[in-house]
One Martini backbone bead per residue (centre of mass of N, CA, C, O) as a GRO file, in nm:
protein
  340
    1UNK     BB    1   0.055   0.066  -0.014
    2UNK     BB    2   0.318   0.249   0.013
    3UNK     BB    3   0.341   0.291  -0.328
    4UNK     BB    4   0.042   0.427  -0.370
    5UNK     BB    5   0.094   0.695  -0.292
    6UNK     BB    6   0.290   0.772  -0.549
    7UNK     BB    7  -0.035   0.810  -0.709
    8UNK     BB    8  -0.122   1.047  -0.519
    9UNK     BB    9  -0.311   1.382  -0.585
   10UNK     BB   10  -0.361   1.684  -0.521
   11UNK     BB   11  -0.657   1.901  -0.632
   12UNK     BB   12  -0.682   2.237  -0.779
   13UNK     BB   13  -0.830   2.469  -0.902
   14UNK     BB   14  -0.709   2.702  -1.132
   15UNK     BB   15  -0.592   3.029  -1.014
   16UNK     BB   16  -0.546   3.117  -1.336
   17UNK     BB   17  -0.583   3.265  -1.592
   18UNK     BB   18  -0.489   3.330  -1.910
   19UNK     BB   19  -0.388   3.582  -1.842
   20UNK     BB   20  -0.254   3.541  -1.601
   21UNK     BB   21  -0.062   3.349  -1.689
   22UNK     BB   22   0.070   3.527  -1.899
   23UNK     BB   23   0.193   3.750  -1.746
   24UNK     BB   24   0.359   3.568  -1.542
   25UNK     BB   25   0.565   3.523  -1.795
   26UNK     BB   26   0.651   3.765  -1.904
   27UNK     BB   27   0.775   3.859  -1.596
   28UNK     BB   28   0.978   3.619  -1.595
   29UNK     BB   29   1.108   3.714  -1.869
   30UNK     BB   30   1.200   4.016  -1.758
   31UNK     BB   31   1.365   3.921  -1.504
   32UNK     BB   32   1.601   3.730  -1.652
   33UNK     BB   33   1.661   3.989  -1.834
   34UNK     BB   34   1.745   4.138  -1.593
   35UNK     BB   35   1.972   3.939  -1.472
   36UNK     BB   36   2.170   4.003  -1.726
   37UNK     BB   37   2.201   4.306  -1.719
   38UNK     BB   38   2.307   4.371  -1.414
   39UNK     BB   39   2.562   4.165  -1.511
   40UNK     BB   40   2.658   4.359  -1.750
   41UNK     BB   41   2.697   4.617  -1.631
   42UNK     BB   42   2.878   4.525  -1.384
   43UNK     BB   43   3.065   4.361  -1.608
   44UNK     BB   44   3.169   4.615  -1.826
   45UNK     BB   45   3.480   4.533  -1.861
   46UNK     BB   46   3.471   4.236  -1.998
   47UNK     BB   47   3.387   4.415  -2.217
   48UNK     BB   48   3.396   4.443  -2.615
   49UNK     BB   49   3.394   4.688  -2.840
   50UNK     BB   50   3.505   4.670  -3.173
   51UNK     BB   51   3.397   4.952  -3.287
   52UNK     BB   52   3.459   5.190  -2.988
   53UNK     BB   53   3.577   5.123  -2.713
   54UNK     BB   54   3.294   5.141  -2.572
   55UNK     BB   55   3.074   5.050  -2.279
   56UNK     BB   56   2.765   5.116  -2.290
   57UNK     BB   57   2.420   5.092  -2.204
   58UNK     BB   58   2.344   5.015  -2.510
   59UNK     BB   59   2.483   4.791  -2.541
   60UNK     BB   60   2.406   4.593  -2.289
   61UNK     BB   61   2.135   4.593  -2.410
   62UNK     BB   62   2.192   4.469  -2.667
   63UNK     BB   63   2.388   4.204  -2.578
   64UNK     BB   64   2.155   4.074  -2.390
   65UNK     BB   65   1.967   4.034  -2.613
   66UNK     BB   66   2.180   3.865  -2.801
   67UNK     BB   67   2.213   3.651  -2.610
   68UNK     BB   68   1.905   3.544  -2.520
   69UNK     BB   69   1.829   3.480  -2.825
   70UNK     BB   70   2.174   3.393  -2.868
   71UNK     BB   71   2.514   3.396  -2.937
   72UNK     BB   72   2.567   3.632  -3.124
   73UNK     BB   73   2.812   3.854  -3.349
   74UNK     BB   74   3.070   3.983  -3.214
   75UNK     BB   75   3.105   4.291  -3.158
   76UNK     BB   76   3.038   4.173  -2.853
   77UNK     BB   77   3.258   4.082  -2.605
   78UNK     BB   78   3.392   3.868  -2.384
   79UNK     BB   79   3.742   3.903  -2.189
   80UNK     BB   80   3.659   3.738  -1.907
   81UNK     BB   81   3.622   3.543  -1.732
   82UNK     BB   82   3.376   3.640  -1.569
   83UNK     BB   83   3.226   3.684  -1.816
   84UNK     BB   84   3.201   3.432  -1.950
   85UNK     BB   85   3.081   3.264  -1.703
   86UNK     BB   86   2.835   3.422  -1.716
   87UNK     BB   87   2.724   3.324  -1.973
   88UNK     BB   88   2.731   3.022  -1.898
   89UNK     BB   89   2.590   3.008  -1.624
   90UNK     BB   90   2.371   3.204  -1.674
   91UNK     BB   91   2.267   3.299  -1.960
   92UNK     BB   92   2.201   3.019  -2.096
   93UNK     BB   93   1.979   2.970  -1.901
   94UNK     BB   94   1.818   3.174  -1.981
   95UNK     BB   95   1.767   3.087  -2.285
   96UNK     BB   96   1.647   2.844  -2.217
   97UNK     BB   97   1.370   2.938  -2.073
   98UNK     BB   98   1.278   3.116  -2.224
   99UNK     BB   99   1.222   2.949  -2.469
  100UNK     BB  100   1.026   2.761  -2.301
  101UNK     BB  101   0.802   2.952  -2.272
  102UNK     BB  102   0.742   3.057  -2.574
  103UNK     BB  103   0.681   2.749  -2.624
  104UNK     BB  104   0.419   2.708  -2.410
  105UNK     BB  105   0.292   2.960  -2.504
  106UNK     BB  106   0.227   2.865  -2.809
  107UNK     BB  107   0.095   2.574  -2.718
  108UNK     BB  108  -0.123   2.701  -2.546
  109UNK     BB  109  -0.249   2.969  -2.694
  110UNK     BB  110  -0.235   2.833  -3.023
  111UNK     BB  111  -0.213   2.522  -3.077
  112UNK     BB  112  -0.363   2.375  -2.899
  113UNK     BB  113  -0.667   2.550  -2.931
  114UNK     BB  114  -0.654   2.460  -3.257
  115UNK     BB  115  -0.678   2.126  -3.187
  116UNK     BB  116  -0.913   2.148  -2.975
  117UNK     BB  117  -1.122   2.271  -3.194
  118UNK     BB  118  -1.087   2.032  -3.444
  119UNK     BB  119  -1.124   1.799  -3.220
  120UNK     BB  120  -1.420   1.898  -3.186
  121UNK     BB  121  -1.534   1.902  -3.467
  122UNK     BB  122  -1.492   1.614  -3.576
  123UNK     BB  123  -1.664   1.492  -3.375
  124UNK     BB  124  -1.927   1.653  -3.392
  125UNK     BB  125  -1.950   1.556  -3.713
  126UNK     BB  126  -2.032   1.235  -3.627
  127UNK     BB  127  -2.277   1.325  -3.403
  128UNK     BB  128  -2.562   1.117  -3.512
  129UNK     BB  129  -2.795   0.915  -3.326
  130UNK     BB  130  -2.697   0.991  -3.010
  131UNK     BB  131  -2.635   0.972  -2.704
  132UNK     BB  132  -2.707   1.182  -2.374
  133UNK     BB  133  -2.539   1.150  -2.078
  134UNK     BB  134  -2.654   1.326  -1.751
  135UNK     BB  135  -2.435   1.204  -1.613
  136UNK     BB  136  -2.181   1.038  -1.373
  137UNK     BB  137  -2.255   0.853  -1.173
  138UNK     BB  138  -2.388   0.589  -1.104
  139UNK     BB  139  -2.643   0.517  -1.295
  140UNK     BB  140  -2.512   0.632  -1.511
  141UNK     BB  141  -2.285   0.399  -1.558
  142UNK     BB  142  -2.515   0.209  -1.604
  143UNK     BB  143  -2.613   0.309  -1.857
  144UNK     BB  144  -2.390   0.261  -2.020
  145UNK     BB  145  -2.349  -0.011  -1.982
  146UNK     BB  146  -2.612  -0.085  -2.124
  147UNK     BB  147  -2.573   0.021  -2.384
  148UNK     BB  148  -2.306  -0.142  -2.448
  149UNK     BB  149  -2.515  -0.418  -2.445
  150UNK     BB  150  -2.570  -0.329  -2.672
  151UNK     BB  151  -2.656  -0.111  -2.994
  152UNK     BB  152  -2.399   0.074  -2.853
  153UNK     BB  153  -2.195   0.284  -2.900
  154UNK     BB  154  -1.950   0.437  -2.724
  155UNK     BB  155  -1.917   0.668  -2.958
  156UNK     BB  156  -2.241   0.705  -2.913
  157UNK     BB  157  -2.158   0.851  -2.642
  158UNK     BB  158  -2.248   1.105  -2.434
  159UNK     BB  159  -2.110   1.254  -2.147
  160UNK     BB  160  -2.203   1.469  -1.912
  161UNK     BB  161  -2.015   1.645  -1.652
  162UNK     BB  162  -1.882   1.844  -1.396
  163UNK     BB  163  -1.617   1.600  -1.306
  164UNK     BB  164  -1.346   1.527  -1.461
  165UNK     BB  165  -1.334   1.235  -1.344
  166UNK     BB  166  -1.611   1.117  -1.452
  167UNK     BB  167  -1.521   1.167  -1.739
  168UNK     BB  168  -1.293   0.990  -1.753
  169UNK     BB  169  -1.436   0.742  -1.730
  170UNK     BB  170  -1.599   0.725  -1.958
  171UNK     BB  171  -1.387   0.745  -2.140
  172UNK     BB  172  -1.239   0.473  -2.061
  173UNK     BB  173  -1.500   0.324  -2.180
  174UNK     BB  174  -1.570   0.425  -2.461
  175UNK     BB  175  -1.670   0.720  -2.399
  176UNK     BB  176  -1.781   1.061  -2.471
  177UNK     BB  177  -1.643   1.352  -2.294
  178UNK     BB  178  -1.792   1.660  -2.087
  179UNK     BB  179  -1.726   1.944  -1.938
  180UNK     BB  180  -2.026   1.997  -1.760
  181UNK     BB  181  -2.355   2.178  -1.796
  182UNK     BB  182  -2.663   2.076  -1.893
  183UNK     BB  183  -2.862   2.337  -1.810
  184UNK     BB  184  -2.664   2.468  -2.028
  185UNK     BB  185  -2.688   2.498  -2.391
  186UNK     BB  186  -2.395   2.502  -2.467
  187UNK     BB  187  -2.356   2.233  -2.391
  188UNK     BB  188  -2.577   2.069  -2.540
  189UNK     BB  189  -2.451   2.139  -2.784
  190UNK     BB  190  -2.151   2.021  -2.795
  191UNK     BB  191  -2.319   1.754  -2.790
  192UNK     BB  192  -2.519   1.741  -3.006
  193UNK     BB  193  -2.864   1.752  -2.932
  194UNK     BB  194  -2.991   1.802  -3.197
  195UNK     BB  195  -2.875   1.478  -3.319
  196UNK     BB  196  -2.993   1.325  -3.146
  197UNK     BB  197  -3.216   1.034  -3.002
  198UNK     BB  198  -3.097   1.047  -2.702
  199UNK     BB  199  -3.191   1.127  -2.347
  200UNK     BB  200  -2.988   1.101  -2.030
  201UNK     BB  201  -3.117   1.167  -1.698
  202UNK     BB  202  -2.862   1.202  -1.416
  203UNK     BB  203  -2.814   1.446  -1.175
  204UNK     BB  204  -2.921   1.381  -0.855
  205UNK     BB  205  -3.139   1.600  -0.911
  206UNK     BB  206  -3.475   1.723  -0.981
  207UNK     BB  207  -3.420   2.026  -1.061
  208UNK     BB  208  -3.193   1.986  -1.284
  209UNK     BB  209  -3.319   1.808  -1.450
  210UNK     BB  210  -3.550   1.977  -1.519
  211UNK     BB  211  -3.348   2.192  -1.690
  212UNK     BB  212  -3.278   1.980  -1.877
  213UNK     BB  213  -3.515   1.902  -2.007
  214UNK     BB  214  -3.581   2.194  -2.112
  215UNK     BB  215  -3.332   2.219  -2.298
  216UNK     BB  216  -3.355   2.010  -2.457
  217UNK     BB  217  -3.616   2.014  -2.593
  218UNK     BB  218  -3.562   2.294  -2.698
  219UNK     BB  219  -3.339   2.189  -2.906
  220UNK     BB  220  -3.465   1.864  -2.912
  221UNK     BB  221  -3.778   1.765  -3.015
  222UNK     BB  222  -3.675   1.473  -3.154
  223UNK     BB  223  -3.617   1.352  -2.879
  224UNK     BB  224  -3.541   1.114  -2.643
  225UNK     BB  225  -3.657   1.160  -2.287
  226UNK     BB  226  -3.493   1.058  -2.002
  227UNK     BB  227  -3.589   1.062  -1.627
  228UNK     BB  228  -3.446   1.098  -1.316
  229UNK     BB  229  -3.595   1.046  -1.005
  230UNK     BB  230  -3.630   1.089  -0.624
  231UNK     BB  231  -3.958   1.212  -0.665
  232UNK     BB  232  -4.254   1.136  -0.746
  233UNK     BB  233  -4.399   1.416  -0.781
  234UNK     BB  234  -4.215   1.494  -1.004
  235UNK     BB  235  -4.313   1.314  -1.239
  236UNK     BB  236  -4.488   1.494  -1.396
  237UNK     BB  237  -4.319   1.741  -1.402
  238UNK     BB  238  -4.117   1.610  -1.631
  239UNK     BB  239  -4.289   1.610  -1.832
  240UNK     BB  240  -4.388   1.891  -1.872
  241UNK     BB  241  -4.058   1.921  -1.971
  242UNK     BB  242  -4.027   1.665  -2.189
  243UNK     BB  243  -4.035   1.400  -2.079
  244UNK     BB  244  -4.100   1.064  -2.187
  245UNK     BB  245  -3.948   0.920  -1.934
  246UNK     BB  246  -3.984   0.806  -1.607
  247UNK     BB  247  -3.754   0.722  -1.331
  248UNK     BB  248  -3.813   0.578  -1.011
  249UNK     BB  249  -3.581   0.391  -0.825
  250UNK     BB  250  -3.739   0.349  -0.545
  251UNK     BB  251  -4.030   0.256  -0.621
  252UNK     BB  252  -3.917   0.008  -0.750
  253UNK     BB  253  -3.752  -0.115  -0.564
  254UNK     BB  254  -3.995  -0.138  -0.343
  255UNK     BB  255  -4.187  -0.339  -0.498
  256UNK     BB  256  -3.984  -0.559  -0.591
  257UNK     BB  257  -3.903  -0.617  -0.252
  258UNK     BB  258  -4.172  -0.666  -0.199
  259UNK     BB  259  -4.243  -0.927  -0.430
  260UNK     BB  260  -4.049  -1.081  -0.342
  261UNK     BB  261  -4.153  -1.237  -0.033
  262UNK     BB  262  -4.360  -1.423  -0.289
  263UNK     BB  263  -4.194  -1.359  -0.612
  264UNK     BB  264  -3.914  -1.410  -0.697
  265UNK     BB  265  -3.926  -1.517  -0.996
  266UNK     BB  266  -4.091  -1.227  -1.085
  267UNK     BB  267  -3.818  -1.064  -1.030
  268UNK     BB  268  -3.608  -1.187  -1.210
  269UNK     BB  269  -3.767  -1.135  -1.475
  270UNK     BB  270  -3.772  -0.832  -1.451
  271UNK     BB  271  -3.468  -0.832  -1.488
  272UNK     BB  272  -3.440  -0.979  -1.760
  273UNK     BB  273  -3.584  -0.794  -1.915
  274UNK     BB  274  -3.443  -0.492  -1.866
  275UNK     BB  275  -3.194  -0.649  -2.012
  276UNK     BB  276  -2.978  -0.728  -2.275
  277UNK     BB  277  -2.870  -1.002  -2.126
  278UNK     BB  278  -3.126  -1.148  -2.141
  279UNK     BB  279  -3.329  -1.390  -2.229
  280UNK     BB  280  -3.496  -1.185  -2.230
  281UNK     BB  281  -3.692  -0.872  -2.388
  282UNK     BB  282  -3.806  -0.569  -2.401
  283UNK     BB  283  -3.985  -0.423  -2.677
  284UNK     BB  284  -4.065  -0.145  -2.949
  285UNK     BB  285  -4.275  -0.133  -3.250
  286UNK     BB  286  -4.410  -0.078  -3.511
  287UNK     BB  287  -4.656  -0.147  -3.675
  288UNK     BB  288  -4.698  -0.326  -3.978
  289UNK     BB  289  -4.882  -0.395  -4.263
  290UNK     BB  290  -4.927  -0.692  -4.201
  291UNK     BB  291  -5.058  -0.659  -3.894
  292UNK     BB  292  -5.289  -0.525  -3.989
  293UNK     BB  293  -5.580  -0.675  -3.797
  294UNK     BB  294  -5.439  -0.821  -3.625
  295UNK     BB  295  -5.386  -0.969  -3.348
  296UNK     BB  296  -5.142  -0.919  -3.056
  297UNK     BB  297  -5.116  -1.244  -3.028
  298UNK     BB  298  -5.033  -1.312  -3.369
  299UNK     BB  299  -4.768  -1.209  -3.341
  300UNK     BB  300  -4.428  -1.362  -3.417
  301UNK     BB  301  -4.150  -1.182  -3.317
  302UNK     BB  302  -4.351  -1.214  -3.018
  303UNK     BB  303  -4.490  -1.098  -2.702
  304UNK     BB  304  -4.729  -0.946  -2.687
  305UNK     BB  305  -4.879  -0.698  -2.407
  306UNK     BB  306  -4.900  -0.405  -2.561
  307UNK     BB  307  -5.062  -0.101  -2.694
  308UNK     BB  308  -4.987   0.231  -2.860
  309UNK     BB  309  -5.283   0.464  -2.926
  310UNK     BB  310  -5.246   0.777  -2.940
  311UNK     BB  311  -5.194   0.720  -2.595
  312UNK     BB  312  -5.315   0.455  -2.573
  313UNK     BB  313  -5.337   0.195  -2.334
  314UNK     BB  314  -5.357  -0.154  -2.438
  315UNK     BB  315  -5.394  -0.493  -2.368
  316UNK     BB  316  -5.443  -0.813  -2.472
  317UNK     BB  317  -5.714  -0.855  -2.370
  318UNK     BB  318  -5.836  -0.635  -2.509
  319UNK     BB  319  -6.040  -0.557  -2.746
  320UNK     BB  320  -5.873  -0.345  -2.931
  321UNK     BB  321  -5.638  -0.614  -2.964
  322UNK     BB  322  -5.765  -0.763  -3.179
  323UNK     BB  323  -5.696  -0.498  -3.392
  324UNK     BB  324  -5.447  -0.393  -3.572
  325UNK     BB  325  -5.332  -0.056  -3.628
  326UNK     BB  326  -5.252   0.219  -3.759
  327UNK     BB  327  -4.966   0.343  -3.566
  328UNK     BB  328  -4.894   0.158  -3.392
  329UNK     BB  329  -4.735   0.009  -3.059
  330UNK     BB  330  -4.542  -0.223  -2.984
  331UNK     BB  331  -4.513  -0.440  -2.704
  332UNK     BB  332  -4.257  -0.700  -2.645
  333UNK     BB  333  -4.155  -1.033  -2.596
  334UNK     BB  334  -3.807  -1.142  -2.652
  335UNK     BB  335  -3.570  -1.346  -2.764
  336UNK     BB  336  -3.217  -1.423  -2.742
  337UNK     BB  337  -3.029  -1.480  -2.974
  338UNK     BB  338  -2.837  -1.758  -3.059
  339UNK     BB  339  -2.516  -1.673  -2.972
  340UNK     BB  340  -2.563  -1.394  -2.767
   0.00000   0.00000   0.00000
């Protein structure tokens, strides 16, 4: 355990913004090259100027800008030990700093800028059809881990959150992460909400969730959006914010829990059912054309269970699902295919 500490580090976040940081190289720059000058001025007996042999104050300021730059004309040379040793071990010492602020500043400020806006436009045209999860706690990790366990590419979800370690956890696992709030519209653009096909909402909080649901909404009309709550009161307000379906896992836990006590294979089934690695699974799919007039029981590809006409929804036991309407959308349960 005591090797595993050299791997552990305290991080806060960095208090210097774009400028200050600038300022603060600036300034490092110029008091180096003050650092040169004031041994060159002091121990200007050592220079010898070749042009007029007198060496100004002008000279100084000329020789030491041309040696912290590079290594000199030959016009003003050092002619003393004392003066040589300054440029050897002072000087040298002091251009190779410079040049290396000038290449991070150059890194920092100009080149990653351009390759990070490059490389963030490059994804984001990739990304049309993609899900995005706002949230990466325990819930959203679930989530993510579901949809990869489908048939849903790991870069075609967009994890976004607040947190850059738990983006970086979504990235380790082959999605694409984002850091960020997701109830404010420019981090929903940025992960192209507009061309997603679903919206997958747990940040942890019912009133964050609705405002998530309700820019995502405002954003991209026809993406279907899922919102989890942790009061089912919130329930309601959640759909009215533009939510396709809410899952409260309180009371789901609670009844699940409930039915155990008494029904444990029907708590295994219904679980086996929800997860795409389960031996069956429930999926919904438009009624095709063929199926139009015939019975909910009736049809091949599984077992038909509930019908939804409209927003009405209607069990197969029901008269209305003796025969199959245009428009319809059917749930069924349907068997996992062999060799998967």
């Amino acid at each position: 355990m005591a090797a595993d500490r050299n791997w552990l580090r305290l991080q806060r976040p960095d208090a210097l913004g774009p400028g200050a940081s600038l300022g603060l190289r600036a300034l490092l720059v110029f008091g180096l090259i003050g650092v040169a000058l004031a041994g060159h001025w002091f121990d200007r007996t050592g220079l010898k100027d070749n042009a007029d042999n007198v060496v100004s104050f002008s000279d100084v300021v000329y020789f030491t800008a041309i040696t912290v730059a590079s290594v000199g004309y030959g016009d003003i040379v050092p002619v003393t030990d004392q003066a040589r040793m300054f440029d050897t071990f002072v000087v040298t010492p002091i251009r190779l700093f410079i040049w290396l602020i000038f290449l991070g500043t150059a890194y920092d400020f100009v080149f990653k800028r351009l390759w990070d806006r490059w490389h963030m436009q490059r994804i984001q045209g990739e990304l049309h059809g993609h899900c995005v999860v706002c949230g990466y706690g325990a819930t959203g990790a679930a989530t993510v881990a579901e949809l990869c366990r489908g048939e849903t590419e790991p870069l075609q979800i967009v994890v976004i959150d607040p947190d850059p370690d738990r983006v970086a956890l979504a990235v380790a696992c082959g999605a694409t992460g984002l850091v960020g709030d997701a109830s404010h519209n420019e981090v929903l653009s940025a992960a192209r909400v507009e061309t997603a096909c679903a919206v997958l909402v747990s940040t942890g909080r019912d009133d964050t969730a609705a405002l998530v649901v309700l820019s995502a909404r405002q954003l991209s009309p026809q993406a279907h959006i899922s919102a989890l709550v942790k009061s089912g009161e919130n329930a309601g307000l959640m759909r009215q914010a533009g939510a396709n379906a809410v899952v409260n896992p309180v009371d789901l836990g609670g009844q699940l829990l409930a039915r155990a006590t008494s029904s444990a294979r029907v708590v295994d089934y219904v679980s086996d059912l929800v997860t795409s690695s389960g031996e069956v699974c429930l999926q919904e799919r438009p009624v095709t054309a063929g199926e139009i007039g015939t019975p909910l029981t009736g049809i091949k590809t599984g077992l038909g269970v509930r019908i939804d006409r409209g927003g009405s929804i209607m069990g197969f036991w029901e008269t209305a699902a003796v025969k199959l309407a245009a428009g319809d959308v059917i749930v069924e349960i349907v068997g996992r295919p062999a060799g998967t």
